[in-house]
N, C-alpha and C positions, 0 to 999 in steps of 0.2 A: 711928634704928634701924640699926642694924649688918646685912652684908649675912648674915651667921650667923645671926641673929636672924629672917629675913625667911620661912625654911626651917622653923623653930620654931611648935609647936602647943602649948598647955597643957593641952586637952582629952584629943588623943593622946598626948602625955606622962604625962598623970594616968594615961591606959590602959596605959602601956607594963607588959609582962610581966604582961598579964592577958589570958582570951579573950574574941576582940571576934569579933562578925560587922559585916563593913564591903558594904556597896551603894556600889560606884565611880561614878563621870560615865556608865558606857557600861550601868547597872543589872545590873550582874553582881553576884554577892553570893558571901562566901567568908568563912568561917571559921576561925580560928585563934588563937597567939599573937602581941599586936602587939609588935614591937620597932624599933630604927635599924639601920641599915646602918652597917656598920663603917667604909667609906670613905665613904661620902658624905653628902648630907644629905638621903638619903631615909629614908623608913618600910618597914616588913615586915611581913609575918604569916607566921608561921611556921604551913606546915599539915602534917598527917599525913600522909605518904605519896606527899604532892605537893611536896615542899619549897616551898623561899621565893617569897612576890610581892614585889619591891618596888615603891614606887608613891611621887610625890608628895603631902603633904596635899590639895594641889587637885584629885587625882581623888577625893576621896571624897565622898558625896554625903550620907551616915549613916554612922551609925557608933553599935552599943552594945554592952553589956557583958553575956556569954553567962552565965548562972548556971547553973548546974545541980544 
């Protein structure tokens, strides 16, 4: 595995550009849309009014997909 690769989720990839509510390591919970970081190899949620989180895959504890 390539060190690109290691940063890589296929769960949160299948989510990207959908809205997720995500529960971190620290049980905070935030909703929004998930997307990458443009420079680096992290993840995001874009949220309303609060702009962006970004976070590594390894703080999240859950994570699903918000229907409404």
């Amino acid at each position: 595995m390539s060190v690109a690769n290691i940063h890589e989720s296929e769960k949160l990839n299948a989510l990207l550009g959908k809205k997720v509510k995500i529960k971190m390591f620290d049980n905070r919970e935030y909703i929004g849309i998930l997307g990458r970081s443009e420079y680096s190899k992290r993840y995001k949620i874009d949220r309303p009014y609060k702009g962006a989180l970004h976070f590594y895959k390894t703080h999240i504890k859950k994570i699903s997909e918000v229907t409404e």
